[in-house]
C-alpha positions in Angstrom: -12.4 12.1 131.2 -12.5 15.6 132.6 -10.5 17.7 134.6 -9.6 18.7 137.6 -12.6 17.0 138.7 -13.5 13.4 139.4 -13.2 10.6 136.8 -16.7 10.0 136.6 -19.2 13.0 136.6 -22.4 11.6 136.7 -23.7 14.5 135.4 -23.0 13.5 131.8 -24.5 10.3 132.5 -26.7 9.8 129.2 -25.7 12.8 127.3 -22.1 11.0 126.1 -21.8 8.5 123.0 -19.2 8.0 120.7 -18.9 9.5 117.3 -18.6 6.2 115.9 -19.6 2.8 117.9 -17.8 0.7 116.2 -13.9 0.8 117.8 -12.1 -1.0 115.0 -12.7 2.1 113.0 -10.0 3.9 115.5 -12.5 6.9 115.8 -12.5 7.8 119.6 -14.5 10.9 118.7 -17.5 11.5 121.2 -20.5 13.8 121.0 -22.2 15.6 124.1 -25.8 16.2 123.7 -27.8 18.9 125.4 -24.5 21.0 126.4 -24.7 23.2 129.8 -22.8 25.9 130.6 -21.2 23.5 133.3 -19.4 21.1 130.7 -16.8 24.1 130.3 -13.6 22.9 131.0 -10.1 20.8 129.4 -10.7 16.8 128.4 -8.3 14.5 127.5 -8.3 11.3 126.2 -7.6 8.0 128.2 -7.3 4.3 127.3 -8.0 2.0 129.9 -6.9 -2.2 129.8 -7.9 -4.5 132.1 -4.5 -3.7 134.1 -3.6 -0.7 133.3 -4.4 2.3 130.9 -2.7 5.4 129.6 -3.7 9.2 129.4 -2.9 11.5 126.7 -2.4 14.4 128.7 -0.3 16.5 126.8 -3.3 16.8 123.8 -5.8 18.5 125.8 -9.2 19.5 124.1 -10.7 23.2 125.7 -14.4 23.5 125.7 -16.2 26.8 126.3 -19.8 26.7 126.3 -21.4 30.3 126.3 -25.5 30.7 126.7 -27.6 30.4 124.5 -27.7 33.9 122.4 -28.9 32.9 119.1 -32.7 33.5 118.1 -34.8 31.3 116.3 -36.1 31.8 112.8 -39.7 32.5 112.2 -40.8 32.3 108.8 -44.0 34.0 107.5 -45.9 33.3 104.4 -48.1 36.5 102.4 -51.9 36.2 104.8 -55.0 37.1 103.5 -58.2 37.2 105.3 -59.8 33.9 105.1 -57.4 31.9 103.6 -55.6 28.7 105.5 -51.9 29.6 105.9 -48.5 28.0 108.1 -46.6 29.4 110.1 -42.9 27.7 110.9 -40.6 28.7 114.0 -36.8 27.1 113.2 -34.9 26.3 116.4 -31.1 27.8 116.4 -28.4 25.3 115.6 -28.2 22.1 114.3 -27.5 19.8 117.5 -28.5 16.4 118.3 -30.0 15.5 121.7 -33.4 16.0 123.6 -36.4 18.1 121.4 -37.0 21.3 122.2 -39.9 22.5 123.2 -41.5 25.5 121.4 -44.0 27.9 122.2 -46.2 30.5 120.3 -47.9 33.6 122.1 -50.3 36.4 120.5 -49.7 39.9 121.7 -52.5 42.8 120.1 -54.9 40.2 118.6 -57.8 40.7 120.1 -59.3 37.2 120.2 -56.0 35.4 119.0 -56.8 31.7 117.4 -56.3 28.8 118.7 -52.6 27.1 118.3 -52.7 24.5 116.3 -49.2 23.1 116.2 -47.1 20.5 115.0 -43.5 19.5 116.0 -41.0 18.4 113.3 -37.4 16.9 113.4 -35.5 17.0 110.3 -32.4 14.2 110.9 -29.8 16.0 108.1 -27.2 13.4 109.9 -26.6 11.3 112.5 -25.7 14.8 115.1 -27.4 17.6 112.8 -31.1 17.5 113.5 -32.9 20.6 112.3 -36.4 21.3 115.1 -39.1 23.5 114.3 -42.7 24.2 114.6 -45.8 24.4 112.0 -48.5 27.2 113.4 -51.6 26.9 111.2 -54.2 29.5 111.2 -57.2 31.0 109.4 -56.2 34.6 108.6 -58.1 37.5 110.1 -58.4 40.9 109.7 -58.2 40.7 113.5 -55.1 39.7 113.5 -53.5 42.5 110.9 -50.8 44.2 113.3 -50.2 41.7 115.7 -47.3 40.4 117.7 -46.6 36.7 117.1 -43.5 35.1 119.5 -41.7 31.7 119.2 -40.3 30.2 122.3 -37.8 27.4 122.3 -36.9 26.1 125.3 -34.3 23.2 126.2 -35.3 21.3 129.5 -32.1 20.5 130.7 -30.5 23.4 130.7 -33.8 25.4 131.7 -32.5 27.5 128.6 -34.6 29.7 126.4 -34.6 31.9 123.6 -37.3 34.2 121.5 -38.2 35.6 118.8 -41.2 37.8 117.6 -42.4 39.1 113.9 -45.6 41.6 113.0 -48.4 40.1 111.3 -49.7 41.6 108.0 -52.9 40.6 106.6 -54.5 41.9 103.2 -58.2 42.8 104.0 -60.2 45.2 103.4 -63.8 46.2 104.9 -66.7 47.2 102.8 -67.1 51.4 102.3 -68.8 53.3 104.4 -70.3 57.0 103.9 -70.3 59.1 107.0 -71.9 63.4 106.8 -75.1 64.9 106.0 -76.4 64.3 102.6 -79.3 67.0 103.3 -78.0 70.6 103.1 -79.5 73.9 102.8 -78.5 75.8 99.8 -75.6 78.2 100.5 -74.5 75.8 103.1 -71.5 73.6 103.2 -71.5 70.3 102.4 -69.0 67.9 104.0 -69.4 63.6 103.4 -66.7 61.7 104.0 -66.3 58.0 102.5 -63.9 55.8 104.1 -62.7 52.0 103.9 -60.5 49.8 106.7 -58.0 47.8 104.8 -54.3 46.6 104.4 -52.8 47.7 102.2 -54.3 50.7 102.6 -57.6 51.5 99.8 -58.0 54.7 97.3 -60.7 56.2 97.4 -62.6 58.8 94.8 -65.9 60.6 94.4 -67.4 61.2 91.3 -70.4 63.6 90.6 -73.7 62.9 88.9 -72.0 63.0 85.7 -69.8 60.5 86.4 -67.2 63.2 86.2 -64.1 62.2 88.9 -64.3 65.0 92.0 -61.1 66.4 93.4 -61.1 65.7 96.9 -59.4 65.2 100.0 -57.8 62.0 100.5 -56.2 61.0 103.6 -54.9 57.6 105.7 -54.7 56.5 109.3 -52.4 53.9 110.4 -51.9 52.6 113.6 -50.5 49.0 114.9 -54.1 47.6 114.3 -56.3 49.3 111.0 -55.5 50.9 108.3 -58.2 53.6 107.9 -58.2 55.5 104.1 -60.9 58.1 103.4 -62.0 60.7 101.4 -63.9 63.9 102.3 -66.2 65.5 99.6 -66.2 68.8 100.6 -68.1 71.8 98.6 -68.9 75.3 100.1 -71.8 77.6 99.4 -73.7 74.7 97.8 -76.1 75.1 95.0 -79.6 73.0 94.2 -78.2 72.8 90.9 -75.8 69.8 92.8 -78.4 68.0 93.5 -77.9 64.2 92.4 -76.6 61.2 92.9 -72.8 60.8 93.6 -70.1 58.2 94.1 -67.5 56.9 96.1 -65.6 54.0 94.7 -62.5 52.2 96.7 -59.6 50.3 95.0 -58.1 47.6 96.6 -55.2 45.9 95.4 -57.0 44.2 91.9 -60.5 44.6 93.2 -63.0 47.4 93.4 -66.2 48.6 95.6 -68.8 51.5 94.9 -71.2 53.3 97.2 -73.8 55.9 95.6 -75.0 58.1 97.8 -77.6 60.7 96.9 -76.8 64.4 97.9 -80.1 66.9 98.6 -79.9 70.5 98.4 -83.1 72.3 99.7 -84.1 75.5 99.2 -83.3 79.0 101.6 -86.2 79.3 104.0 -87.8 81.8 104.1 -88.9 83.6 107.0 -92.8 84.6 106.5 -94.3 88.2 108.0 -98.2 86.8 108.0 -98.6 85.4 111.6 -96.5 88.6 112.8 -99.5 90.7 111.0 -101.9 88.9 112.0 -100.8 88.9 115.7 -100.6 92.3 115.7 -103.3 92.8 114.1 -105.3 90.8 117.3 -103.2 92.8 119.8 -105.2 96.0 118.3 -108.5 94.7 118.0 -107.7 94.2 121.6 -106.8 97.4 122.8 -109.5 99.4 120.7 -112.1 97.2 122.8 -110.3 98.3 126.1 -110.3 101.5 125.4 -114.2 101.8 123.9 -115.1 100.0 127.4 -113.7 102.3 129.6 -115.2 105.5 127.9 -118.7 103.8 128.5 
């Protein structure tokens, strides 16, 4: 029973059951499912004949229930592009009663996959039931930075509560070689190589000997790429470095190389012939003039 109010609150009509059905085991213990911040209040225990019954009043039991504040658990595994992975969101708590409800939402993924989900109820006891929910994916570079929530919502208490991780997926892009690799000679040259991956790549020229260049290295990260390049830069360039250089990008265990072949041309030259030769013209010209108008 529960006080001050009524005898009967219909309100807990299918949400009370004893702890253990069977009487004779003197166990009066009772369990209420899907709590709401209403059930707050003193109970005591009553025992009711067919002419009379009897109330324990003076052992009381106080319930407080508080809302819902805990989170739930979202457990990641290590993603790599293009491999199958799962994703599990744990509901808080271990109570028995209705299933919750969860949902997953993509925020900064571009074109997010599709959820495919599956509910689980782990029964641990007769009033411990562990809830959760199996996201599986393909992972995506795509998807490297994103915001993945888990909502798990109770119906009858229109109750809810969230939780969000960032996604990190290993990928990495194939090297790309940005710059002008035809210069004049006492030019500068200036070719940068550069890879989008996570973790981040390092990256290294070498020369036509196959002698490692010191260079420039620098990396970009924002919430979506993870942009790592290096800048071959030399000043006042001779034909002499001429030839065919390389940039190679480590990644993790693995490896990529670009060659890229570097031109130097020649000074031009600026030639005085068609200036002579023009001004040559412009006097042939004027000596004619001037012969005319003496005749």
């Amino acid at each position: 029973y529960f006080t001050p109010k009524t005898k009967f609150q219909s309100s807990f009509s299918g949400r009370v059951s004893l702890l253990e059905p069977n009487l004779s085991q003197r166990n009066c213990g009772i369990i209420i499912n899907d709590l709401q911040l209403s059930d707050s209040g003193t109970y005591h225990f009553r025992v009711n004949s067919d002419n009379s019954g009897f109330s324990f009043s003076s052992s009381r039991a106080t319930v407080s229930v508080k809302a819902l504040q805990q989170k739930p658990t979202v457990q990641t595994p290590a993603l790599t592009e293009g491999q199958h992975s799962a994703l599990t969101c744990t509901a808080p708590g271990l109570c028995s009663g209705s299933e919750p409800t969860f949902t997953w939402t993509w925020r900064g993924a571009g074109d997010a996959p599709p959820n495919v989900t599956t509910a689980t109820t782990d029964r641990l006891t007769p009033v411990n039931h562990r809830h959760s929910s199996t996201l599986e994916l393909t992972a995506s570079a795509e998807l490297h930075g994103a915001e993945l929530s888990c909502t798990v919502s109770y119906k009858p208490s229109s109750s809810s509560t969230q939780d969000s991780v960032r996604i990190n997926v290993t990928y990495v892009k194939d090297l790309e070689v940005s710059g002008d690799t035809v210069v004049k000679e006492g030019d500068s040259l200036n070719v940068t190589c550069s890879v989008d991956s996570f973790p981040p790549s390092r990256l290294m020229w070498f020369g036509p000997n196959k002698t490692r260049l010191n260079v420039s290295e620098t990396t970009e990260s924002s919430s979506q790429t993870d942009l790592g390049s290096a800048s071959l830069l030399i000043h006042n360039v001779t034909q002499a470095q001429s030839g065919q250089y390389m940039c190679e990008g480590l990644h993790l265990n693995s490896s990529q190389t670009r060659d890229v072949h570097i031109s130097v041309c020649p000074p031009a030259t600026v030639s005085l012939l068609p200036a002579l030769i023009v001004s040559l013209i412009l006097n042939v010209v004027f000596i004619v003039v001037i012969v005319f108008l003496v005749l």
